[in-house]
C-alpha positions in Angstrom: -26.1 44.2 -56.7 -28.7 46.5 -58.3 -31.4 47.6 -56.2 -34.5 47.8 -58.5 -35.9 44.9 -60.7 -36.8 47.1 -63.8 -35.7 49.4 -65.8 -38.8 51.2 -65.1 -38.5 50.8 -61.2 -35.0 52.5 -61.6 -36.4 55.6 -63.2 -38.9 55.7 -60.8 -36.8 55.8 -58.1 -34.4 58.1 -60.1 -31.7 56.2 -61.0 -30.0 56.1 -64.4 -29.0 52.6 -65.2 -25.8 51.5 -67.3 -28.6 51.0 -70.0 -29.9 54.2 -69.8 -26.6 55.5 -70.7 -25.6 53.5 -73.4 -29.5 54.2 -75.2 -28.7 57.9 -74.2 -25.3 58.2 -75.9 -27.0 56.1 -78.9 -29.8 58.6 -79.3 -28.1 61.6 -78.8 -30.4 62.5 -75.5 -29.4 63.7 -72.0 -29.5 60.5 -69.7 -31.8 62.1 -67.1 -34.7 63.2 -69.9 -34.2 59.0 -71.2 -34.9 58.5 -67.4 -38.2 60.7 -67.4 -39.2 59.0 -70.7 -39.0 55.6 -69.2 -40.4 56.5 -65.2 -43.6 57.8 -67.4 -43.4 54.6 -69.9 -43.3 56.9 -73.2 -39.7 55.1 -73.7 -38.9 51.2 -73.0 -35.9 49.5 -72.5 -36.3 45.8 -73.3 -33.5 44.1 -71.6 -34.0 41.0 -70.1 -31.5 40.7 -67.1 -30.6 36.9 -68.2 -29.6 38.6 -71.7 -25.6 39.1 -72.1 -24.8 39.7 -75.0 -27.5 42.7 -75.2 -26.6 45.9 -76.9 -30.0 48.1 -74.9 -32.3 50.0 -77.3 -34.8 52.6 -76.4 -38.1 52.0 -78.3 -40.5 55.0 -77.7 -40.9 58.5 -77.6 -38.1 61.0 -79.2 -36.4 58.1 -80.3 -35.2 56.6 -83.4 -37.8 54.3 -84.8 -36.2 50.7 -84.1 -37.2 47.8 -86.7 -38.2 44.1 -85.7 -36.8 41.2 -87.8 -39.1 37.7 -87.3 -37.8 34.5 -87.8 -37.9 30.6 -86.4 -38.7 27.3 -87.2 -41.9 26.0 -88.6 -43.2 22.3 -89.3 -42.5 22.7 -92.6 -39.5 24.1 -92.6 -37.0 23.2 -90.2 -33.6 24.3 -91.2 -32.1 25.7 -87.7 -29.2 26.4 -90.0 -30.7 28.6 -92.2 -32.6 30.5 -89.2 -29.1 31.2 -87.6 -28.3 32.7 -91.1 -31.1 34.9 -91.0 -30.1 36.0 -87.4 -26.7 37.0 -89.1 -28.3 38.7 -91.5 -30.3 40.6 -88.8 -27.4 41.8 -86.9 -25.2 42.3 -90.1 -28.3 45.3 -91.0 -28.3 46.7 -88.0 -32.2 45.4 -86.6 -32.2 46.3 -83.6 -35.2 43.4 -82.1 -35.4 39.7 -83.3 -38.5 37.6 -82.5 -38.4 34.1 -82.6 -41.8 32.6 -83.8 -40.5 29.3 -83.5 -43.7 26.9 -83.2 -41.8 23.2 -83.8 -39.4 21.2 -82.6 -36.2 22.4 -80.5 -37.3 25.5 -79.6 -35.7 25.7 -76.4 -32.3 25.1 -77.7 -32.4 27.8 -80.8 -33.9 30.4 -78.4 -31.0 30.0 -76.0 -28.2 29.7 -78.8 -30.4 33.4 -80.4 -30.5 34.7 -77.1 -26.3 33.7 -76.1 -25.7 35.0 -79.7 -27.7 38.1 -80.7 -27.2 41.9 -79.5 -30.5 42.4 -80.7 -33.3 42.5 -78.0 -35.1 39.3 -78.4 -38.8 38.6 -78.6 -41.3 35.9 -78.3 -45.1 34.6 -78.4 -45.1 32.2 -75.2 -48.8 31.2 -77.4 -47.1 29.7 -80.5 -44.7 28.2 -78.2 -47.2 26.3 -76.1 -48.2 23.3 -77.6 -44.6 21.9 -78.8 -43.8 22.8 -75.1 -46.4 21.3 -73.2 -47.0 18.6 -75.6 -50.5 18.9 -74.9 -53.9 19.7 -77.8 -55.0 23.2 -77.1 -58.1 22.0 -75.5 -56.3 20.6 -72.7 -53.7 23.2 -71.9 -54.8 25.1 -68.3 -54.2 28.5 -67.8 -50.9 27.3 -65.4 -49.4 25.5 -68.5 -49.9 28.8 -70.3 -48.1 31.1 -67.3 -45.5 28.2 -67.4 -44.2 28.7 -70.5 -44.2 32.6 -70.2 -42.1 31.4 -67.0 -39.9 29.5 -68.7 -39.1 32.1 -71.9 -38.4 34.9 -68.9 -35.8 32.8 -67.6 -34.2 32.0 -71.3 -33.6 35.7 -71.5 -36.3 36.8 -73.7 -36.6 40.6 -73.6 -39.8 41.6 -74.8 -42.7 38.9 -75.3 -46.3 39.3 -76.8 -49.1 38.7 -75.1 -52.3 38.7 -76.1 -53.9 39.8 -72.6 -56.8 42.2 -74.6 -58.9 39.2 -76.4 -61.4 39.1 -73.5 -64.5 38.4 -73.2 -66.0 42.0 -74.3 -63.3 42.4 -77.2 -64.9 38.9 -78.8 -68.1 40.4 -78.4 -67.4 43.0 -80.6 -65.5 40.6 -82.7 -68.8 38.5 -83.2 -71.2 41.1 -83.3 -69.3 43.1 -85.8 -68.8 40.6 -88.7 -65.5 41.0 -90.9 -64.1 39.3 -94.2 -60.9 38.4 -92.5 -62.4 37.3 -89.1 -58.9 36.3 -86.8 -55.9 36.6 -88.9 -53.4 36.8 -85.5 -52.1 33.1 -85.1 -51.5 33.4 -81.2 -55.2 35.4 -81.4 -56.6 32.8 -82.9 -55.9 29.9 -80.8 -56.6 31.5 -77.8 -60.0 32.5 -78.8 -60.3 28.5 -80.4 -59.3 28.0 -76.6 -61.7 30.4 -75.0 -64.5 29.2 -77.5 -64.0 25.4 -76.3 -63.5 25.4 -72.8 -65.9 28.6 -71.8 -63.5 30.2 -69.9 -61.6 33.8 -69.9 -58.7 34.6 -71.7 -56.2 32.6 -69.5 -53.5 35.8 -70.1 -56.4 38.6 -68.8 -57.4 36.5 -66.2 -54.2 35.5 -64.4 -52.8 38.6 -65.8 -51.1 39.9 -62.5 -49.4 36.8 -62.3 -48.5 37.4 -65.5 -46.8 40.8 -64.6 -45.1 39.1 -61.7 -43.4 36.7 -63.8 -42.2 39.5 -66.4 -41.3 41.8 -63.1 -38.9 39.5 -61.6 -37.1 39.3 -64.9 -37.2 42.7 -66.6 -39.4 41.7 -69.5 -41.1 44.1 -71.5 -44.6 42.9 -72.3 -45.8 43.8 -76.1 -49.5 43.9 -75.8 -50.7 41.9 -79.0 -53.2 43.1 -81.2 -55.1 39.8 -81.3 -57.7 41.1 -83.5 -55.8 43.2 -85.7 -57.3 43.7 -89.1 -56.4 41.3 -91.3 -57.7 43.0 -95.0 -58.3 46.6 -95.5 -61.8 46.5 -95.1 -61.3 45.2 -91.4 -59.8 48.1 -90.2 -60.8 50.3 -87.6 -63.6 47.9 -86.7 -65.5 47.1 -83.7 -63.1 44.5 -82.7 -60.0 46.7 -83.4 -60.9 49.1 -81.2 -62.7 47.2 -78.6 -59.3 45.4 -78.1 -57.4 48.9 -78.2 -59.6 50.2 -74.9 -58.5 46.8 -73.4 -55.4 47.2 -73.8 -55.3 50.7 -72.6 -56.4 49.7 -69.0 -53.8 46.9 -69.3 -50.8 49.3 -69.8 -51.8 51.2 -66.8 -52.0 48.1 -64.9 -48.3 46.5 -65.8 -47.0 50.3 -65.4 -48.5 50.0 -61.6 -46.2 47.3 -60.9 -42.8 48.6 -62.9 -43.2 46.2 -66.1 -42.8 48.1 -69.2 -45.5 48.2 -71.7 -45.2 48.4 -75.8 -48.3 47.9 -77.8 -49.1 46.5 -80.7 -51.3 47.7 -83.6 -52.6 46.8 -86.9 -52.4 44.9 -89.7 -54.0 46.2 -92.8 -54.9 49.6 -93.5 -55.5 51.8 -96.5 -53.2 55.2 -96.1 -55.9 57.8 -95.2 -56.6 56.1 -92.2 -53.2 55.3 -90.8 -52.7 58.6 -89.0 -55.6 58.6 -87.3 -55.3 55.1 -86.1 -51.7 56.1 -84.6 -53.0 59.3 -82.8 -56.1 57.1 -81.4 -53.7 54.5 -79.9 -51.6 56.9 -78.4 -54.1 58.4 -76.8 -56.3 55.3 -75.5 -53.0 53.8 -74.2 -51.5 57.0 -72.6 -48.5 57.3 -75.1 -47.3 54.0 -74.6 -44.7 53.0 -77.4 -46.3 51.7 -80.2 -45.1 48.6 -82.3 -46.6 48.2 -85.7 -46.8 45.3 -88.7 -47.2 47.4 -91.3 -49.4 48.6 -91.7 -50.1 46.7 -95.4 -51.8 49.5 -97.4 -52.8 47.1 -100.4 -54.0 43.5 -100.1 -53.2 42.9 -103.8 -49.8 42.4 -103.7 -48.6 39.2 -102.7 -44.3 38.6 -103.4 -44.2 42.7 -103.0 -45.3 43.1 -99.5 -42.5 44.4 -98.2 -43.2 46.9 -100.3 -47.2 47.7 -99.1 -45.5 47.6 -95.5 -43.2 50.2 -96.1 -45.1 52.5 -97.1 -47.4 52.2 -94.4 -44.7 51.9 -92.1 -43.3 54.9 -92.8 -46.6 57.4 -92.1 -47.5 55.0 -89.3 -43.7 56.0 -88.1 -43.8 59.4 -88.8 -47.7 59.9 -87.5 -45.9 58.5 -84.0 -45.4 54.6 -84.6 -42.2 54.0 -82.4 -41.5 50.4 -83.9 -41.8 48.6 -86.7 -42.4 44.8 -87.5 -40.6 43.9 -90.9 -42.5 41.9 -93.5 -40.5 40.3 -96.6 -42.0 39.3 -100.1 -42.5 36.0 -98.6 -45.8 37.2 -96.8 -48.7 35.7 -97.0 -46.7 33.0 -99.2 -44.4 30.8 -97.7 -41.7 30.8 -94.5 -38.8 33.4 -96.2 -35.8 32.5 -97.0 -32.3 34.6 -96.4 -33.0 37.0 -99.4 -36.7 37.4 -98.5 -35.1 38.5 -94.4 -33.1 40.8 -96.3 -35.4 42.3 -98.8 -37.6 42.8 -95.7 -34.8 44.3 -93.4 -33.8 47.0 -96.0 -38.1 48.1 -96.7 -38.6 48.7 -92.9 -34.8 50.4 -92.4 -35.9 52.8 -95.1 -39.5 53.1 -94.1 -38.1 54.0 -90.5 -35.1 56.1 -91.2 -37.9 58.1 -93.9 -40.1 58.6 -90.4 -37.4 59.5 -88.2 -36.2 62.0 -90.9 -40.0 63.5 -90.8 -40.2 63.4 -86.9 -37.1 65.7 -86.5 -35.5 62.5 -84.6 -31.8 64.2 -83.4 -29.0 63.2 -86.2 -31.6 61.8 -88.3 -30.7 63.5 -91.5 -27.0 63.4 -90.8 -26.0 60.0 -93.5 -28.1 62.0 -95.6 -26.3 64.9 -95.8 -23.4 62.8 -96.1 -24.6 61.0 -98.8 -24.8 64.5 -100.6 -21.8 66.1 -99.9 -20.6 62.4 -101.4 -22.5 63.2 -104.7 -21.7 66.7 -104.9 -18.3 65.5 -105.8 -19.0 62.3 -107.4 -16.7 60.3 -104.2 -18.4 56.9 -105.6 -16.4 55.3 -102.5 -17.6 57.5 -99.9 -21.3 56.8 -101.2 -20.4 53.5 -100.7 -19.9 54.0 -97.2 -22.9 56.0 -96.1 -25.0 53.6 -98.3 -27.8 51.7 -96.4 -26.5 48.9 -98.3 -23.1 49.6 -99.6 -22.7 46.1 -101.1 -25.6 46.1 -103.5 -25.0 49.8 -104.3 -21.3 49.0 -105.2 -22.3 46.4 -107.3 -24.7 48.0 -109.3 -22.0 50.6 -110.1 -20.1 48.2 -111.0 -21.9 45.9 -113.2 -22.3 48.3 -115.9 -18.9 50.2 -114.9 -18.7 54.0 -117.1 -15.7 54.8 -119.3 -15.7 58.1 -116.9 -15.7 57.1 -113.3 -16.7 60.5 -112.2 -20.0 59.7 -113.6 -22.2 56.3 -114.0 -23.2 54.4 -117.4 -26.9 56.2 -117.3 -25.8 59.8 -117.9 -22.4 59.3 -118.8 -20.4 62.6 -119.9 -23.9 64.6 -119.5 -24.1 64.1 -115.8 -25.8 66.9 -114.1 -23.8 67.3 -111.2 -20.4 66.9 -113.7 -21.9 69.5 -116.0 -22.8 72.0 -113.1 -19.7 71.5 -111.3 -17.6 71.7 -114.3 -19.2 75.1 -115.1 -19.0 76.8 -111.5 -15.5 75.8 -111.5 -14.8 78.0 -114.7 -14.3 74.7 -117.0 -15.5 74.5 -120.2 -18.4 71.6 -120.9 -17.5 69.4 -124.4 -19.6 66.2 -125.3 -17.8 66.1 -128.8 -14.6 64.5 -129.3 -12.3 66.8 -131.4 
């Protein structure tokens, strides 16, 4: 029977959890500096004490930047089959969080078979689930019905869940006052300001928001403070409302850390590169180091079908400017729900983009596969590049569908492969590209 209902209770009191020492031993960092991280809330541990089948990440300061993976069911699209086979192809790529956006239908019984199923930390928005729950229009939904269904994802097992607790009164001030070409582009954002904006009342997730905490105490949820009115086009960014929202949810963080809930926060959206840095330093500071989750950023808005692309790059200098966790997007966004080979596409941008950051942050072992992957090259093991490969399947067969009369080299150099040629030399052999 453990004594403490958080993770971050437990490193208060000095304890190092069983999950402190298996994210220790995965990040290469002494146990009692993890527990430091995660008594100060630089580090979370999102692990849900209804969640089995877990495998506990640290998401936060020092650590490996971890990659989210969304998925679920939508009206217009509501193959559970095919979402299962995107949650395979989650855990076959090694993302460490799922969220399930699920907003139709059977929610309750694909969240329990992801959550009975999935190592990966799992993650919700209690706001797109509300109105399939509660079978109620928005207008009519009380701020009860809304803690209920926070309630009843807690007890599913859900590990981290967004709330959008900052869309207060004085952030949608500054949203209306300073006017943008996007306007609301968060879904649970939106409807909780089409809520606030039809009954008169206070966000129902700031106002009750110790309740909230209580809920997500009991359970060991990690709240992930949404970032309602992230910007939602590049020329939104850094606005009024943006910010506004960030010193909200600053004072929030502080407030769940008072009663041991763990905090991540979330951040924007669409940004153009120069001011991506910035942005990461500001929210560090504003939400005292707090890990950081990011979507994106999107650094183009021109580029629909290759946005996994536009994420990736922002999500690698978001990452390595101090971005602790990043949101995947597939070429699918802004278009459609994506299928298999969208989740995949989308998996592999955000691995790279976050293995690139973690490389740049001086992350321990970071650059170990890489130098794998060299020593590999440097003798031309094709197998063993395989193996270190980020994707050994696709790399394999693109060796392979153009295979070289030479396997020592591949089909676009041939015989006048550099490495061949240079090896070949400093090995005291003589280089011929004519046959006698």
């Amino acid at each position: 029977m453990r004594n403490y209902k958080t993770q971050m209770e437990a490193a208060k009191k000095g304890i190092i959890t069983p999950e402190m020492e298996i994210v220790a031993k995965k990040e290469y960092i002494d146990p009692e500096k993890l527990r430091e991280s995660v008594a100060k809330g630089v580090v979370a541990i999102p692990c849900n004490v209804n969640h089995k089948s877990i495998s506990p990440e640290g998401i936060g300061m020092g650590l490996r930047t971890k990659i989210n993976v969304n998925l679920g069911i939508s009206g217009d699209c509501k193959d559970y089959e095919v979402e299962m086979n995107k949650v395979d192809m989650a855990i076959k790529f090694g993302a460490e969080a799922i969220m399930d956006l699920s907003n139709y239908g059977k929610t309750h019984e694909f969240r329990t078979a992801l959550i009975e199923k999935s190592p990966a930390m799992i993650g919700t928005v209690p706001m797109y689930d509300a109105i399939g729950y509660l079978e109620k229009d928005l207008v009519h939904i009380t701020a009860e019905d809304f803690l209920s269904v926070v309630r009843a994802h807690a007890e599913e097992g859900v590990d981290f869940m967004t709330i959008h607790a900052g869309i207060n009164r004085r952030a949608v001030e500054a949203f209306m006052r300073d006017k943008r070409k996007m306007n609301i582009v968060s879904r649970g954002g939106s409807l909780l300001f089409a809520w606030m904006m039809m009954t008169g009342n206070e966000n129902p997730f700031y106002e009750h928001y110790d309740e909230v905490l209580e809920i997500l105490r009991e359970y060991d949820v990690t709240i992930s403070l949404g970032d309602a009115l992230r910007p939602g086009c590049i020329d939104d960014s850094t606005d009024a409302g943006q910010i506004s929202e960030l010193i909200e949810l600053g004072a929030l963080t502080e407030r769940a850390w008072a009663k041991d809930v763990q905090v991540m926060v979330e951040g924007p959206g669409h940004m153009a590169m120069n001011e991506i840095e910035a942005n990461m330093k500001l929210q560090k500071r504003i939400c005292h180091n707090a890990p950081f989750y990011v979507l994106g950023p999107l650094v183009t808005d021109i580029a629909p079908g290759y946005d996994h692309i536009t994420s990736a790059i922002g999500g690698a200098i978001a990452a390595a400017s101090g971005a602790d966790f990043l949101c995947y997007v597939t070429p699918a966004e802004h278009l459609r729900l994506p299928d298999v080979n969208d989740v995949k596409e989308g998996i592999m941008a955000s691995k790279i983009a976050a293995h690139a950051a973690d490389i740049a942050k001086g992350v321990p072992h970071a650059r170990d596969r890489d130098n794998e992957m060299a020593a590999a090259r440097h003798v031309l093991d094709w197998d063993a590049m395989f193996k270190v490969a980020i994707d050994p399947e696709k790399a394999r067969e693109y060796f392979e569908s153009t295979p070289p009369a030479d396997r020592h080299t591949c089909s676009m150099c041939g015989k006048m492969c550099a490495v061949r040629t240079t090896n070949m030399i400093l090995e005291g052999k003589k280089v011929e590209f004519c046959d006698e």
